[in-house]
C-alpha positions in Angstrom: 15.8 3.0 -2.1 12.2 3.2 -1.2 10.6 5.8 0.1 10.5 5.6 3.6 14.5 5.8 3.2 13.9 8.8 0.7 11.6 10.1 3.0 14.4 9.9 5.9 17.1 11.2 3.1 14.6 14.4 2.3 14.5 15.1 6.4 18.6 14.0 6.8 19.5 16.7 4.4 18.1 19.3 6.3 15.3 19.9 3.7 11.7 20.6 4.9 8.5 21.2 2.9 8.3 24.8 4.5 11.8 25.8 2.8 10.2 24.3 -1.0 9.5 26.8 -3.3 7.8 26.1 -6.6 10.6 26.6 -8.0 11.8 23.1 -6.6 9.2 21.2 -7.3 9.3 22.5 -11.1 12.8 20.6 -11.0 11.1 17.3 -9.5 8.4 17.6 -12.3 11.6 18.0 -14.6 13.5 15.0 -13.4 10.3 12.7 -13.8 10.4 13.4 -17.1 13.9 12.8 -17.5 13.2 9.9 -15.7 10.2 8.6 -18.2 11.9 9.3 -20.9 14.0 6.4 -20.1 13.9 3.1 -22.7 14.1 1.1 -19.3 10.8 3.2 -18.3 8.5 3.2 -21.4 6.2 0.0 -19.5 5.6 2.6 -16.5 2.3 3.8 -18.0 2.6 7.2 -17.2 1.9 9.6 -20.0 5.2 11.7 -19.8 3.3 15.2 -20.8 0.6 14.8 -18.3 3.1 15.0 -15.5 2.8 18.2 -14.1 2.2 20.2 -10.7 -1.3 20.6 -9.6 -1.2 24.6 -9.9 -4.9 25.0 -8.5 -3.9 23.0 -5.0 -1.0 25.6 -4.3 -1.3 27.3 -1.2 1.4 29.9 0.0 2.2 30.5 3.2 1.7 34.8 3.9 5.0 33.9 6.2 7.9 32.6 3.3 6.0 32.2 0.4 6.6 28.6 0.9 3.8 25.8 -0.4 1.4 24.6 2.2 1.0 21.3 -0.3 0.8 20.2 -3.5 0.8 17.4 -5.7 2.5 16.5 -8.6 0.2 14.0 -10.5 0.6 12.5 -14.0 -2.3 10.7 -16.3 -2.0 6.9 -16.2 -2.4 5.7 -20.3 -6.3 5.0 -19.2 -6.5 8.6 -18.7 -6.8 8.3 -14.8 -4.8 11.0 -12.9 -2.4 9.3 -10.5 -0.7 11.0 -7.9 3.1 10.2 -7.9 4.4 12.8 -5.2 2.9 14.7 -2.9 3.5 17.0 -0.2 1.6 17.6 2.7 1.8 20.8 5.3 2.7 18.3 8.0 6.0 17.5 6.3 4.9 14.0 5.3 5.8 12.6 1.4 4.1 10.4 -0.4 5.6 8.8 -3.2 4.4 6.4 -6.1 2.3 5.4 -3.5 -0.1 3.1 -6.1 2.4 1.6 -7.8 4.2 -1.4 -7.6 8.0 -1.8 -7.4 8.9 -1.5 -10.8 6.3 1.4 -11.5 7.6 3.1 -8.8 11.3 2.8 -9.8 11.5 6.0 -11.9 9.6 8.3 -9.5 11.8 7.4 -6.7 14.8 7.8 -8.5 13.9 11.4 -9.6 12.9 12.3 -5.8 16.1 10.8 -5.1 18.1 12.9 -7.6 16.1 16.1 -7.2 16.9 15.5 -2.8 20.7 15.8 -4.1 20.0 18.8 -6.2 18.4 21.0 -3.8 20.3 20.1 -0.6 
């Protein structure tokens, strides 16, 4: 899948960014992991405990509670933080959006998992 189809599979399953709590986007930050850890993943060239949720660009809705965005990012091996999902307010997903195919792989596979989880 790429993401335009997980993007379409995140709207299909009735899920919206509104309805995300941070308690869902801890699980997408755990399944990246999971996903890292993978021998089949070790060229990625993520560090796997720099992948994390950008606390300091949460922004609650006074409505739900719900995010407004965030980002989860991770640090690249040359230190560089890379974004590898984020949400914005308007509903639209980016992910692994700077890296190639096989980069990407894991990333979409844990957005894919984690979009099964919470629906």
């Amino acid at each position: 899948m790429d993401s335009n189809e997980l993007r379409r599979k995140f709207k299909d399953s009735g899920l919206s960014y509104s309805k995300i709590t941070s308690k869902e986007i801890a699980l997408l930050v755990s399944l990246i992991k999971t996903e890292l850890r993978k021998p089949s993943n070790k060229n990625v060239g993520v560090d796997i405990e720099s992948v994390n949720a950008v606390k300091t660009k949460y922004e609650y809705r006074k409505s739900n509670g719900g995010l407004l965005y965030s980002f989860v990012v991770g640090n690249e091996i040359n230190n560089y933080e890379q974004p590898l999902i984020c949400f914005n307010k308007d509903d639209f997903i980016y992910i692994a959006e700077g890296f190639n195919a096989i980069k990407a792989e894991p990333f979409l596979k844990a957005f894919d998992n984690w979009v099964k989880e919470i629906s």
